[in-house]
SETOR-740465 format. One record per residue (C-alpha): x, y, z; residue in three letters. Coordinates in steps of 0.02 Angstrom, whole numbers, m for minus. Example, Ala and Ser with C-alpha at 12.3 -4.5 7.8 and 13.67 -1.06 7.14 Angstrom:
2
- u / v / w / aa
- 615 / m225 / 390 / Ala
- 684 / m53 / 357 / Ser
***
This chain:
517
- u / v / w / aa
- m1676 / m5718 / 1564 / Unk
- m1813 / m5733 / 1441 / Unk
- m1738 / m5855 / 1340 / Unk
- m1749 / m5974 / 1465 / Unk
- m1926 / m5929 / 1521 / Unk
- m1973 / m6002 / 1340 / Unk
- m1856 / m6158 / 1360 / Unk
- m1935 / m6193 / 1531 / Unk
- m2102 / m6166 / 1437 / Unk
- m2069 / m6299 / 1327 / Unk
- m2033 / m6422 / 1458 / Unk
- m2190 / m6385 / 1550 / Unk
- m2284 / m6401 / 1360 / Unk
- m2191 / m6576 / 1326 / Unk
- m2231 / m6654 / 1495 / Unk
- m2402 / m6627 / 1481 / Unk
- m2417 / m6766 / 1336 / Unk
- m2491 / m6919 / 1336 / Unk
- m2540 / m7064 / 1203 / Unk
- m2596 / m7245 / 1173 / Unk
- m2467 / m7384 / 1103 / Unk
- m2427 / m7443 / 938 / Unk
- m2424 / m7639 / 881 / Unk
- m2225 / m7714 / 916 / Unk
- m2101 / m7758 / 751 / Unk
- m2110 / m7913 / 691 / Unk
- m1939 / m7966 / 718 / Unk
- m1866 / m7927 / 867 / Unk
- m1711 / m7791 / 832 / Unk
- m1635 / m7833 / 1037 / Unk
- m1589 / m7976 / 972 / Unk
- m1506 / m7890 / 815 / Unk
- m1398 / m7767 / 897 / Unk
- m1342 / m7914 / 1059 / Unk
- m1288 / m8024 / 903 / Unk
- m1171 / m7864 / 828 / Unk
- m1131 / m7836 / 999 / Unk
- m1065 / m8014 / 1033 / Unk
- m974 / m8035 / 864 / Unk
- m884 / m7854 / 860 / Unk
- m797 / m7908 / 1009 / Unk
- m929 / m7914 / 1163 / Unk
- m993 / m7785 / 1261 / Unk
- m837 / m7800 / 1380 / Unk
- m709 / m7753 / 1251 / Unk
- m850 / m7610 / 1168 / Unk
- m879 / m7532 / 1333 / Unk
- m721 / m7498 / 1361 / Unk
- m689 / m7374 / 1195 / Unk
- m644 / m7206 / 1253 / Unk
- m588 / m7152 / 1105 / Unk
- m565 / m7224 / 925 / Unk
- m455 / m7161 / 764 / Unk
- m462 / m7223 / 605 / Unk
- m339 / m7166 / 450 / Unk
- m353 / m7217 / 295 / Unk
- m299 / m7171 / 109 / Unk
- m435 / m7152 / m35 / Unk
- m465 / m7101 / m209 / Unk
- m626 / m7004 / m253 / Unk
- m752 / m7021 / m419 / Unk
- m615 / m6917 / m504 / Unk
- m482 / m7014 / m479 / Unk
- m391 / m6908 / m345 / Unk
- m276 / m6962 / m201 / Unk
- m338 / m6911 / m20 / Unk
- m317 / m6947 / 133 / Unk
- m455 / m7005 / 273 / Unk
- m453 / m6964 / 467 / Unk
- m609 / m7018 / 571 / Unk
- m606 / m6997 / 758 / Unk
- m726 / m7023 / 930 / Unk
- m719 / m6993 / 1088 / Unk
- m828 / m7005 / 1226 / Unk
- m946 / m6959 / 1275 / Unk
- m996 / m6878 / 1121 / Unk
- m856 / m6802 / 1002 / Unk
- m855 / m6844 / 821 / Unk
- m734 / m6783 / 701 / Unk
- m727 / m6818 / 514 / Unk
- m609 / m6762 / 382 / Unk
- m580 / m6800 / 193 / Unk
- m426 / m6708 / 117 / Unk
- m398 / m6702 / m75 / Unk
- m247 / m6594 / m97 / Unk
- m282 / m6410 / m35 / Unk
- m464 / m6453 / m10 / Unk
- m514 / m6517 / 170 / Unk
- m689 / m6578 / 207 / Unk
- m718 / m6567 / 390 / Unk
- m867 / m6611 / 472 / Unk
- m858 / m6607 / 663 / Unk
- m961 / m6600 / 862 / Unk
- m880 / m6552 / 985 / Unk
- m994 / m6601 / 1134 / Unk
- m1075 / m6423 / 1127 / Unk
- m1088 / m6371 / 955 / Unk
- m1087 / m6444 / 770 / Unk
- m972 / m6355 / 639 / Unk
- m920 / m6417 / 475 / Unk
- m762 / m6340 / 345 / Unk
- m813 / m6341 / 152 / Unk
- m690 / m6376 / m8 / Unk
- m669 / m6183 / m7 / Unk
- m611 / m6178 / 176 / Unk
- m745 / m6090 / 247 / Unk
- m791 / m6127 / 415 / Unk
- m961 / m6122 / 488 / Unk
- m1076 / m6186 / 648 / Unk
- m1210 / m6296 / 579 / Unk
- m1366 / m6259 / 651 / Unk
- m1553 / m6346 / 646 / Unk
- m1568 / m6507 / 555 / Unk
- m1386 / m6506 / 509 / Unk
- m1323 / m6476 / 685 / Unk
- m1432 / m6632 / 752 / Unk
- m1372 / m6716 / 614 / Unk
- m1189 / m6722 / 667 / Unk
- m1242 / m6729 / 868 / Unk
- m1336 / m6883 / 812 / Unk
- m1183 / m6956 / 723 / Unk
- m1083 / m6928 / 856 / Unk
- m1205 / m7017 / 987 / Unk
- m1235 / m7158 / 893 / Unk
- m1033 / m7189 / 852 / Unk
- m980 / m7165 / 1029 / Unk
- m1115 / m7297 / 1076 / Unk
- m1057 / m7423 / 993 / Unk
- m1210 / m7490 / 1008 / Unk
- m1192 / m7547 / 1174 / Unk
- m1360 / m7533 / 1264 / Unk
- m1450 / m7420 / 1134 / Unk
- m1571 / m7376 / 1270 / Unk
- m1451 / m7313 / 1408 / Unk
- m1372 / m7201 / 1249 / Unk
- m1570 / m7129 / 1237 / Unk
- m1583 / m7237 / 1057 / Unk
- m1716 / m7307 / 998 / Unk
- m1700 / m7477 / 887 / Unk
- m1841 / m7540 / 764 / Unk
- m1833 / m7673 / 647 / Unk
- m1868 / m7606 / 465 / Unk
- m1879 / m7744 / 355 / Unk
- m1744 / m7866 / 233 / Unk
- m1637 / m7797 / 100 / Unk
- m1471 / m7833 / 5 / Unk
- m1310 / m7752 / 27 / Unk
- m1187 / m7794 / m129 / Unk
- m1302 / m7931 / m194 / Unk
- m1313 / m8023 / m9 / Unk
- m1459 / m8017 / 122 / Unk
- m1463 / m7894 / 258 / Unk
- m1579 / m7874 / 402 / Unk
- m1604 / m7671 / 413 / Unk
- m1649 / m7548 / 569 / Unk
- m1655 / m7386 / 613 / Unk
- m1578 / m7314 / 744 / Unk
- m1688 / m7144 / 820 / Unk
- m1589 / m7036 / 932 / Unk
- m1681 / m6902 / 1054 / Unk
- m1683 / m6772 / 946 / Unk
- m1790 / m6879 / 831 / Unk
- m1635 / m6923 / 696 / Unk
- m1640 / m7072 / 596 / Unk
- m1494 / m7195 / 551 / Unk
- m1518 / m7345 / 437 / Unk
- m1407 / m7491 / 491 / Unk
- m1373 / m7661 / 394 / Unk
- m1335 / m7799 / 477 / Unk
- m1265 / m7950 / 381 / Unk
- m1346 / m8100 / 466 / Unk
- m1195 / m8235 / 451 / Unk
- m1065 / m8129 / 527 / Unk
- m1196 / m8012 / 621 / Unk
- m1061 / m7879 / 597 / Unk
- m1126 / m7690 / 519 / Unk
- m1113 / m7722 / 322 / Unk
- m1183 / m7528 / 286 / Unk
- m1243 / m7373 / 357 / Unk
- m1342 / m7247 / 287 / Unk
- m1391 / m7059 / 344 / Unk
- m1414 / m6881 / 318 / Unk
- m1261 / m6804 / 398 / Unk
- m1238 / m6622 / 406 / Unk
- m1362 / m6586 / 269 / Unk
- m1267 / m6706 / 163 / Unk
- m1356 / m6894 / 96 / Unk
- m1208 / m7025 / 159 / Unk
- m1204 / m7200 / 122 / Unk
- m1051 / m7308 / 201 / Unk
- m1009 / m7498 / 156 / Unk
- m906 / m7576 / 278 / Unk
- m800 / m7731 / 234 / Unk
- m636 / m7818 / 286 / Unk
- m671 / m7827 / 476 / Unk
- m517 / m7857 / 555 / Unk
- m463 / m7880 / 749 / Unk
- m374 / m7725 / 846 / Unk
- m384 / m7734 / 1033 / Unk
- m510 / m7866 / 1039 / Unk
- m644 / m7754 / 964 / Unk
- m672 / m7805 / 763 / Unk
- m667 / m7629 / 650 / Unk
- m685 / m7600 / 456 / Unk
- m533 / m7598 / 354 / Unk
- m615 / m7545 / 174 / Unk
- m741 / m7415 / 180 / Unk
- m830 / m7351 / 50 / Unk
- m892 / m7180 / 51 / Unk
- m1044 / m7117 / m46 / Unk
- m1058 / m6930 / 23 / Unk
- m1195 / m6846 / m94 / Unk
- m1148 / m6873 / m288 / Unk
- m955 / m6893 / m233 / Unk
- m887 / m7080 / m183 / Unk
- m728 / m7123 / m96 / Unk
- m639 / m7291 / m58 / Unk
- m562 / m7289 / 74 / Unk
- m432 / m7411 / 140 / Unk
- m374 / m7408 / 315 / Unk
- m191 / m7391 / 356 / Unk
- m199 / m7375 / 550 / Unk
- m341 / m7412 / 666 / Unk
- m301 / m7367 / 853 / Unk
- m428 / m7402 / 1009 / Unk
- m392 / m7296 / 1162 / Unk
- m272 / m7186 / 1088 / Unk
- m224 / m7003 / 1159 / Unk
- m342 / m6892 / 1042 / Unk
- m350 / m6708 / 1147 / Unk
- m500 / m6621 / 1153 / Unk
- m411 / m6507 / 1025 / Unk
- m450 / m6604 / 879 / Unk
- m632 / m6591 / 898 / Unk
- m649 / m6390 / 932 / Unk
- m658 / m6271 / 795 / Unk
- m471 / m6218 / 738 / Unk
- m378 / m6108 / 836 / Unk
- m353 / m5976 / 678 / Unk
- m544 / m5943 / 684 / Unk
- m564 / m5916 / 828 / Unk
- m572 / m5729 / 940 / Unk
- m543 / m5641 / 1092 / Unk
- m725 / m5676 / 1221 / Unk
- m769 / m5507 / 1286 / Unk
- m807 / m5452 / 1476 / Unk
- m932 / m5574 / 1480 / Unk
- m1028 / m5522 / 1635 / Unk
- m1012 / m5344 / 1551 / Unk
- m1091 / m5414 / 1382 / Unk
- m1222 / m5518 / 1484 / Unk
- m1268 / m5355 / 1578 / Unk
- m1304 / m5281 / 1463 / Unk
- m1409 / m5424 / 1355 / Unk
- m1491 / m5421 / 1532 / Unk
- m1548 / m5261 / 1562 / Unk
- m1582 / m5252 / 1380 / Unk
- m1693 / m5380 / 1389 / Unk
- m1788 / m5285 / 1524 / Unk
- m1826 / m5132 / 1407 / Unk
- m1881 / m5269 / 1273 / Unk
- m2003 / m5369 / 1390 / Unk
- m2086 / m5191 / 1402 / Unk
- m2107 / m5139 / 1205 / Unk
- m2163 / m5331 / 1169 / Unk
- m2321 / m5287 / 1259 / Unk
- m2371 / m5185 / 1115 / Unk
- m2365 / m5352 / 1026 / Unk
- m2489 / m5481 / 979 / Unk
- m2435 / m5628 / 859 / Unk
- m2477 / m5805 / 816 / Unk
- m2396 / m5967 / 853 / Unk
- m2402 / m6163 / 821 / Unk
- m2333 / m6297 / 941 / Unk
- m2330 / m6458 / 835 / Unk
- m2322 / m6605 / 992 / Unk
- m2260 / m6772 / 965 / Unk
- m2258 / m6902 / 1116 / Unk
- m2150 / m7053 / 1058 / Unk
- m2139 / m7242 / 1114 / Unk
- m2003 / m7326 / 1180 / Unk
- m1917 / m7374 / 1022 / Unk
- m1949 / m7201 / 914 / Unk
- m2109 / m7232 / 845 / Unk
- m2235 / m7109 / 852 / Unk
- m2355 / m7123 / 983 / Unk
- m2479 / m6973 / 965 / Unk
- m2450 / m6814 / 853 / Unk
- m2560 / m6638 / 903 / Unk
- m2547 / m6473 / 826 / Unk
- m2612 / m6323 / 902 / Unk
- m2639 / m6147 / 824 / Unk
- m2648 / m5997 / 935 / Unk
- m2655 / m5805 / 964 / Unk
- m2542 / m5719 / 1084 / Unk
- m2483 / m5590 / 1162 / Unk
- m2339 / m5539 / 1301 / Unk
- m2400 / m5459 / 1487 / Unk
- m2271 / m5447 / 1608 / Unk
- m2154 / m5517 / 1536 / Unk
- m2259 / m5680 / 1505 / Unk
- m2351 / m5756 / 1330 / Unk
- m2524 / m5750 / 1366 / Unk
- m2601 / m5885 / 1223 / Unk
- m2781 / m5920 / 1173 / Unk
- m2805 / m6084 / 1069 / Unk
- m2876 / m6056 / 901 / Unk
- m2861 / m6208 / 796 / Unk
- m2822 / m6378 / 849 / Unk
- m2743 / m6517 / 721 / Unk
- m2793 / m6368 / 579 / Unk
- m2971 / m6344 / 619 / Unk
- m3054 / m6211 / 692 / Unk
- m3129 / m6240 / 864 / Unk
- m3332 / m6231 / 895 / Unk
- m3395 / m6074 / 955 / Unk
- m3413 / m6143 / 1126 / Unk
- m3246 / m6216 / 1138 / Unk
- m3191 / m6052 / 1078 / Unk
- m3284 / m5953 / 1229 / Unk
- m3210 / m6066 / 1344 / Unk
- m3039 / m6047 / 1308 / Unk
- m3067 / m5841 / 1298 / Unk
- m3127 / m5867 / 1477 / Unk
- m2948 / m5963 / 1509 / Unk
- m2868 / m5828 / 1434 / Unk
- m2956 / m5714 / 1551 / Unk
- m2911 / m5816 / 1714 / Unk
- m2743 / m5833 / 1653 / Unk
- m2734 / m5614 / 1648 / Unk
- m2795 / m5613 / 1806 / Unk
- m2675 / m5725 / 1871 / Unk
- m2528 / m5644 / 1810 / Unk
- m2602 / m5463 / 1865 / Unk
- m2611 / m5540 / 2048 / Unk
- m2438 / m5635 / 2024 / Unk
- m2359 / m5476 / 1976 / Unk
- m2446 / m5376 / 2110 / Unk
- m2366 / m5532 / 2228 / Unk
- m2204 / m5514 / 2160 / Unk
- m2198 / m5309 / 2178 / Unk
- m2244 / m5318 / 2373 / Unk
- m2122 / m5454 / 2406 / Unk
- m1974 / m5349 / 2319 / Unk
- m2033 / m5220 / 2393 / Unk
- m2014 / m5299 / 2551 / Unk
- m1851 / m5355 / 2526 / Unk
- m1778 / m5195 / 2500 / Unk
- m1838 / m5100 / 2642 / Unk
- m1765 / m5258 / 2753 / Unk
- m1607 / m5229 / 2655 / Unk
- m1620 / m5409 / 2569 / Unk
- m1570 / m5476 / 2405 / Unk
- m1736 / m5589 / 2334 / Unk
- m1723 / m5770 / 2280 / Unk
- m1764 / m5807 / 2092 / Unk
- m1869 / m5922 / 2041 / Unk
- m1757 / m5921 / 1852 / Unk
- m1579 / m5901 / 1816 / Unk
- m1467 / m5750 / 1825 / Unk
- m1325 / m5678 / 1736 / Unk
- m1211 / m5721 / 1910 / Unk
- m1290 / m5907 / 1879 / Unk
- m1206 / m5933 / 1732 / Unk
- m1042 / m5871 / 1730 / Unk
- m1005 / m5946 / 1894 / Unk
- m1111 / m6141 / 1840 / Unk
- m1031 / m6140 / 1676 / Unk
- m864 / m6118 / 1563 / Unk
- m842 / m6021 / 1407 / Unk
- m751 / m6072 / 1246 / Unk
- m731 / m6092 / 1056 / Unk
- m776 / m5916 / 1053 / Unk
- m798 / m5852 / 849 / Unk
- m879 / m5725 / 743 / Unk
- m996 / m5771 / 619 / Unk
- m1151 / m5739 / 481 / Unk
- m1297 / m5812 / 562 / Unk
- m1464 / m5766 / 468 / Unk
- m1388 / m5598 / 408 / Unk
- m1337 / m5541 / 569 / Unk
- m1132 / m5534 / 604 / Unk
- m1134 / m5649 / 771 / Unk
- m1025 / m5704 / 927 / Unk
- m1028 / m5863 / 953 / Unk
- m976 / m5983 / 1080 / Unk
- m985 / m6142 / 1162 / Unk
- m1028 / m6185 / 1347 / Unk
- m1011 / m6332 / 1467 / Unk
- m1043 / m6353 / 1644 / Unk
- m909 / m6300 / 1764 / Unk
- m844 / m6439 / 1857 / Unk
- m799 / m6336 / 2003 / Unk
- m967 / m6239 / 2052 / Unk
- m1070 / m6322 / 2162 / Unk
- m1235 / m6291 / 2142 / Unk
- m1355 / m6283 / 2294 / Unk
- m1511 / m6212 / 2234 / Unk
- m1634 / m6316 / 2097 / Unk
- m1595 / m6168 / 1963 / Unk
- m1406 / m6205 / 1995 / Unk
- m1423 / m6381 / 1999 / Unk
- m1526 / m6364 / 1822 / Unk
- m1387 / m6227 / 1742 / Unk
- m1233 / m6332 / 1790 / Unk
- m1286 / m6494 / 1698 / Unk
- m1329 / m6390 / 1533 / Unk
- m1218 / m6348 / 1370 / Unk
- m1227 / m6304 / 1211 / Unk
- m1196 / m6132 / 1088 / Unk
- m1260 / m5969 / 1087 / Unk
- m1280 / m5828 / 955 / Unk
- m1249 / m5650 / 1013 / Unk
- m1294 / m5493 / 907 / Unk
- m1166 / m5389 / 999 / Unk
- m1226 / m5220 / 935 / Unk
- m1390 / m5234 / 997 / Unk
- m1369 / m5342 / 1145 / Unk
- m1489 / m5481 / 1109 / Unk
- m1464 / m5673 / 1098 / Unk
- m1525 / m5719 / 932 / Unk
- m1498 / m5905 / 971 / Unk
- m1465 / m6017 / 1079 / Unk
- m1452 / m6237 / 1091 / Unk
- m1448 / m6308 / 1268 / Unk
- m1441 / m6500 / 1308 / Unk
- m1437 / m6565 / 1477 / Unk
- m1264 / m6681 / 1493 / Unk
- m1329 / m6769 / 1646 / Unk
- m1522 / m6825 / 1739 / Unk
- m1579 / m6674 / 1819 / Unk
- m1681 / m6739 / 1975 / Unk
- m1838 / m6635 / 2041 / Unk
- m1881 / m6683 / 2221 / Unk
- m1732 / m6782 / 2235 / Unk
- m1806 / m6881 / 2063 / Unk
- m1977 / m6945 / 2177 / Unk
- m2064 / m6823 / 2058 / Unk
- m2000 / m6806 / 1894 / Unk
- m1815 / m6851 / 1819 / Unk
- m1772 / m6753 / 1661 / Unk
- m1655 / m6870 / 1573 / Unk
- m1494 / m6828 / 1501 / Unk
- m1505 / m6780 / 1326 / Unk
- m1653 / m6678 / 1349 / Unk
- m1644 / m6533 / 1238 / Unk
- m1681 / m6343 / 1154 / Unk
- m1674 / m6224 / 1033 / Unk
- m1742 / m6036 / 1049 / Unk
- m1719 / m5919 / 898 / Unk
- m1779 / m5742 / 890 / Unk
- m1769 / m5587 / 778 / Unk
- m1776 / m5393 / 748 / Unk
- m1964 / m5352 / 701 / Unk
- m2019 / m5202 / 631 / Unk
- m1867 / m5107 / 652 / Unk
- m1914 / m5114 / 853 / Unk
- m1907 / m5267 / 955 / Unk
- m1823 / m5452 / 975 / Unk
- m1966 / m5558 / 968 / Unk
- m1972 / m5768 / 958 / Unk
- m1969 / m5858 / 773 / Unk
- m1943 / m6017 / 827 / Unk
- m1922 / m6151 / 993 / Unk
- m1889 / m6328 / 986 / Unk
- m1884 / m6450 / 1125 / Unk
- m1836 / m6652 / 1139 / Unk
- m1866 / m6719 / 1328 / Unk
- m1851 / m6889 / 1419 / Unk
- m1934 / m6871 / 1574 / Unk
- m1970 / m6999 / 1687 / Unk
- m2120 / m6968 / 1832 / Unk
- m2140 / m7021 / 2010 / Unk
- m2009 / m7166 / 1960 / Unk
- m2124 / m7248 / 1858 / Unk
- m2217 / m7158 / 1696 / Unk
- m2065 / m7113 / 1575 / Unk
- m2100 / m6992 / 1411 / Unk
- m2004 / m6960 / 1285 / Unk
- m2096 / m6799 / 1172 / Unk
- m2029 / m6677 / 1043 / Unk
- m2132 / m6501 / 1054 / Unk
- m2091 / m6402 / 880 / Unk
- m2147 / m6204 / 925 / Unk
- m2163 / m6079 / 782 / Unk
- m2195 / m5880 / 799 / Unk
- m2286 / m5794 / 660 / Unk
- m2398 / m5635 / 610 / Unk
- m2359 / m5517 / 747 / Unk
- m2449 / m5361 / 736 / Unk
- m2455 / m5199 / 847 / Unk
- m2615 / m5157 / 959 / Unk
- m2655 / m5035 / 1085 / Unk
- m2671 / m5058 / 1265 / Unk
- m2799 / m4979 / 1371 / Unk
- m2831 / m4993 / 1536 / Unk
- m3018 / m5045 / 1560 / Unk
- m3111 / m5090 / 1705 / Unk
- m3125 / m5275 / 1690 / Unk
- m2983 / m5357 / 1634 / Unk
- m2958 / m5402 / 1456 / Unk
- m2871 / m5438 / 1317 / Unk
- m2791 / m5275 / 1218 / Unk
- m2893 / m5229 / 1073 / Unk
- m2791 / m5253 / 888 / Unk
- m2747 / m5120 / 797 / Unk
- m2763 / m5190 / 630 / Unk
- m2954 / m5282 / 677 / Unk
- m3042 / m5199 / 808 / Unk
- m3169 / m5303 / 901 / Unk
- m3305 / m5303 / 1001 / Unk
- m3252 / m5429 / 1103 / Unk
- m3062 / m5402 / 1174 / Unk
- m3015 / m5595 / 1199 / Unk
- m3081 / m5630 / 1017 / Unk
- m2939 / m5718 / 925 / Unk
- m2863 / m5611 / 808 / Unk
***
């Protein structure tokens, strides 16, 4: 599908980064976390959490009576719930998808920063802390600071997706004294005191709760490690949920929708900007690029020509060289298309069905499962949505179904007109090319890919995000975010000329057809 022609797009763009390294903290935070480790109960005892529930009574600014629940469960469900009466806070991941309940009991998928927000939260609390790196966290000292009048030795804990935590470590008991984060678009500050032992493993019996302008203390009534908590509890209620369609019906369709799209985007031309940020090994930034540049879709394919780099424009003979890459790169695609025709060609008169090089609708319904299916608002638009996970009894023989089955994460559907108007991936395990001799894209890699109804005609992109860990040839390792935004389309005309070029724009005519526009 198209879709993920732009997510393996932004692989290719991430992997291609490169940088120099940065000077080390000047305390070292290893040693930090490995003394937390040691006195929350040892990594023995922590490595052994599958699951953890905490419940707790609290009153709020106001004076109110609530109640608390918090629970985890590996490897990455989070749930978190404040109830004042008739008014229940939720905020919640699920392993696929974040999704939060307000005071008013409206019930919504959080999406973007939010939605990393509350994947983040749930990483870093399932962790435990417990070999940050393995978790794909990165640890860096910040500096000294005082928590309720005392010393505290701060860090900041990066996950993948580039999401900050600020942790406070007192340094006599070397047990977590606060926390602090944005989680689900909401400022949260936590103070954790009266550490006492359950299972071996030392947990917080007061917790105070600064959530935005609202505070809540919290005392804890039972605290339970390894404790039956069903995958219910983390999925979006039952009561919101809805009936999933034929889905290989409704992906037929987006399919061969899709097809007719591919075709009317050619009489498209746009802008973009792909911010790229190449990271070191514990979050700090390494090297930051943006490039600027106009497009345009042949085949079925974005054909770019760089404009701008880091916001200025390039010299006139940097700019004729990339028009001449733009060129080569029309040519190429002519001559793979040309390629590809013959060989299906071929195929069917020897009554053969062709190998694809990308993933079908057959692909996915048979490499993954279904669920926490829903209707929703998403950017105007009245929405399915639902979850997917890899199924754990397809196995894959080909790379594509090797690549599908370790992937979940949430799609958007605009049922009426057959398009996917988003859709968040993550990979939940290493996905090995060449048997992981040439490049290992680590678990947690991830994407985003938005698009939207332009000019009353076409889907076209608005937006693609991608986090990777990659490791090459068993010995470089990346770790790169690559930020895509589409802008400015405009209509042109095609002709067919005989040299190959760029179609002319309708709005600026030019002399000179690979001219940005």
């Amino acid at each position: 599908m198209s879709t993920m022609r732009t997510l393996f797009r932004l692989i290719l763009v991430a992997l291609m980064l490169t940088g120099t390294a940065c000077p080390a903290p000047a305390q070292d935070p290893g040693k930090i976390v490995d003394q937390y480790v040691k006195a929350a109960g040892g990594s023995k005892a922590l490595g052994k959490i599958r699951t953890l529930t905490l419940e707790g009574v609290f009153t709020n600014g106001e004076g109110k009576a609530g109640t608390y629940t918090f629970d985890t469960k590996l490897p990455n469900r989070y749930y978190s719930e404040l109830l004042v009466g008739d008014k229940n806070l939720i905020e919640a991941y699920n392993g696929k998808s974040a999704w939060h309940q307000n005071a008013a009991g409206e019930l919504g998928t959080l999406v973007g920063p939010e939605g990393m927000q509350l994947e983040a939260a749930a990483q870093y609390y399932n962790s435990h802390l417990v070999n940050p790196k393995k978790s794909k966290m990165a640890v860096t000292f910040v500096r000294h600071a005082e928590v309720r009048g005392k010393d505290a030795l701060q860090l900041e804990v990066t996950t993948a997706t580039g999401v900050k935590r600020r942790v406070f470590f007192d340094p006599q008991t070397h047990l977590i004294a606060k926390e602090a984060a944005t989680v689900g678009g909401v400022e949260e500050e936590i103070l954790l005191d009266d550490y006492r032992t359950v299972d071996g493993v030392k947990l917080p019996y007061k917790i105070e709760l600064h959530r935005g302008s609202e505070k809540y203390d919290i005392s804890v009534t039972r605290a339970v490690v390894n404790g039956t908590v069903g995958e219910r509890v983390f999925d979006f209620p039952k009561k919101s949920q809805v009936q999933l369609p034929d889905l290989k019906a409704l992906f037929k369709e987006i399919d061969e929708n899709q097809k007719v799209t591919d075709k009317i985007r050619e009489n498209y031309a746009g802008s973009q900007s792909e911010e790229e940020t190449e990271f070191e090994g514990d979050g700090r930034v390494k090297k930051r690029e943006l490039h600027e540049y106009t497009f345009f879709y042949l085949n079925g394919h974005e054909v770019t020509t760089l404009v701008k780099k880091d916001g200025k424009d390039l010299s006139a003979e940097d700019q004729k060289k990339e028009n001449e890459k733009t060129r080569k790169r029309i040519e190429e695609l002519h001559k793979r298309e040309a390629k590809k025709e013959a060989k299906e060609e071929k195929a069917r008169q020897e009554g053969k069905e062709e190998d694809k090089d990308e993933p079908g609708i057959e692909v996915f319904l048979r490499a993954c499962q279904f669920v926490n299916p829903r209707r929703e608002r998403f950017r105007g638009l009245d929405v399915l949505v639902f979850d997917f996970e890899p199924n754990p009894d397809f196995k894959p023989r080909k790379l594509v179904e090797k690549i599908v089955q370790k992937l979940a994460g949430v799609v958007w559907v605009d049922e009426k007109a057959h398009q996917v108007a988003r859709l968040e991936a993550y990979f939940v395990g290493d996905v090995k090319i060449g048997g992981g001799l040439l490049a290992n894209l680590q678990k947690g890699t991830s994407f985003v890919f938005e698009q939207a109804f332009v000019n009353n005609e076409v889907w076209l992109p608005t937006y693609g995000e991608a986090h990777i860990g990659v490791r090459f040839l068993l010995v470089k390792g990346i770790k790169a975010s690559v930020v895509t935004r589409y802008w400015d389309y405009k209509k042109f005309n095609v002709e067919t000329l005989s040299t190959i070029e760029k179609p002319k724009a309708a709005e600026t005519p030019s002399a000179d057809p690979t001219k940005p526009l």
